[in-house]
C-alpha positions as CSV (number, residue, x, y, z in Angstrom):
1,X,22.2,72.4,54.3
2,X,22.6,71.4,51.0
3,X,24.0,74.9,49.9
4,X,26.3,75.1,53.0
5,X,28.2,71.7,52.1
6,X,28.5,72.3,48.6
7,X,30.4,76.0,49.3
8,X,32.5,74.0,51.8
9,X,33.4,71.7,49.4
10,X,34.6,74.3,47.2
11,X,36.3,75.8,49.8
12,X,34.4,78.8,50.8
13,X,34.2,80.3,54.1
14,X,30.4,80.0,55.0
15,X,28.0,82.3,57.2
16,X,25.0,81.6,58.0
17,X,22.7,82.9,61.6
18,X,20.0,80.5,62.3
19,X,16.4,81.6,63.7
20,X,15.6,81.0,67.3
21,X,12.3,80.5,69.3
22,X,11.8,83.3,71.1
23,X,10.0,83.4,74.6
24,X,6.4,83.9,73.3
25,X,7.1,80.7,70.7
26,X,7.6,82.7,68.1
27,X,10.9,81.7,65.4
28,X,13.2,85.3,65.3
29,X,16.5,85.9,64.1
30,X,17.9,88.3,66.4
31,X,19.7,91.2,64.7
32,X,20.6,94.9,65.1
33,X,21.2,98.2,63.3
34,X,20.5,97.2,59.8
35,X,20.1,93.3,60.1
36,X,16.6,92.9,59.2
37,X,16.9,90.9,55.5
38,X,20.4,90.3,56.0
39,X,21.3,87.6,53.3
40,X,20.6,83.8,54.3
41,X,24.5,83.3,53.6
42,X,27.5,85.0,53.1
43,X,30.0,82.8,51.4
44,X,33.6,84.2,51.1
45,X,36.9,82.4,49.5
46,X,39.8,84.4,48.3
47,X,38.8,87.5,46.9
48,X,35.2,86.6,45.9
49,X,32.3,87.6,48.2
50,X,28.6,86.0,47.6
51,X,25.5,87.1,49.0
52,X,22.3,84.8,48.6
53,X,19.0,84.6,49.8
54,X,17.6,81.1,49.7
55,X,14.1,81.0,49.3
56,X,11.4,78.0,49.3
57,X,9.5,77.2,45.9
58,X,6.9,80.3,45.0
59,X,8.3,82.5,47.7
60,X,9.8,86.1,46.8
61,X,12.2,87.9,48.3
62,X,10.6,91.1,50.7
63,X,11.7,94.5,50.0
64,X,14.0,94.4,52.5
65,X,16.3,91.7,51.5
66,X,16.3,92.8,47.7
67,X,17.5,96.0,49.5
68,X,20.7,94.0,50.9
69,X,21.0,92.4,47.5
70,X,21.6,95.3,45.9
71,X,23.8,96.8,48.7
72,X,26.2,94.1,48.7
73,X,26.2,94.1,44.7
74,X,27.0,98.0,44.8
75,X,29.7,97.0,47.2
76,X,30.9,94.3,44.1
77,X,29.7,90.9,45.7
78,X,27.9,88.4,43.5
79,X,24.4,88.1,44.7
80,X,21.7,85.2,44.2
81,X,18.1,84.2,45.3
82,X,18.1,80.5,45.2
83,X,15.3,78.4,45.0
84,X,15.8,74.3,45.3
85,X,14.7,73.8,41.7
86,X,18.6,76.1,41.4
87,X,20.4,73.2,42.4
88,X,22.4,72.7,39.2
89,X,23.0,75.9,38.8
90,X,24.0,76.7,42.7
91,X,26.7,73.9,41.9
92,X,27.4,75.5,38.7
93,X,28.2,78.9,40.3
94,X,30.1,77.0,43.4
95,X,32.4,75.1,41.5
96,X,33.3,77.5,38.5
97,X,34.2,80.2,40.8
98,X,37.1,78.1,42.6
């Protein structure tokens, strides 16, 4: 959440598709085609594109969503993997980009 309100208040556009229970109790996010590691958000203002995966403390990203990454740089977005202790530098990156 933190993430999401600081890109709004630098005036990004923000994406983001939340994880739902599914009907055997188990948290999915639905997706097709390719969407399996799909970036946690896709922030967009002008002609700047970001691509991050947040992640929690001592967690990696999975093959998969380092595969994205690097799609979406190829493609010339900026792409992160945030972790909290990233705060300073997430509002860094946020606000120098405007």
């Amino acid at each position: 959440r933190m993430v999401i309100a600081l890109a709004k208040l630098n005036g990004f556009r923000v994406a983001h598709f939340r994880a739902g229970m599914n009907t055997r109790g188990q948290w999915m996010t639905p997706v097709k085609g390719d969407g399996a590691g799909f970036p946690d958000l896709i922030l967009l203002r002008r002609n700047l594109l970001i691509a991050v995966e947040l992640k929690a403390e001592g967690k990696k990203p999975k093959p998969n969503q380092e595969a994205w990454l690097k799609a979406f740089a190829a493609a010339g977005a900026l792409t992160f993997v945030w972790w909290p202790k990233d705060l300073d530098v997430i509002q860094e990156i946020l606000g120098r980009a405007a």
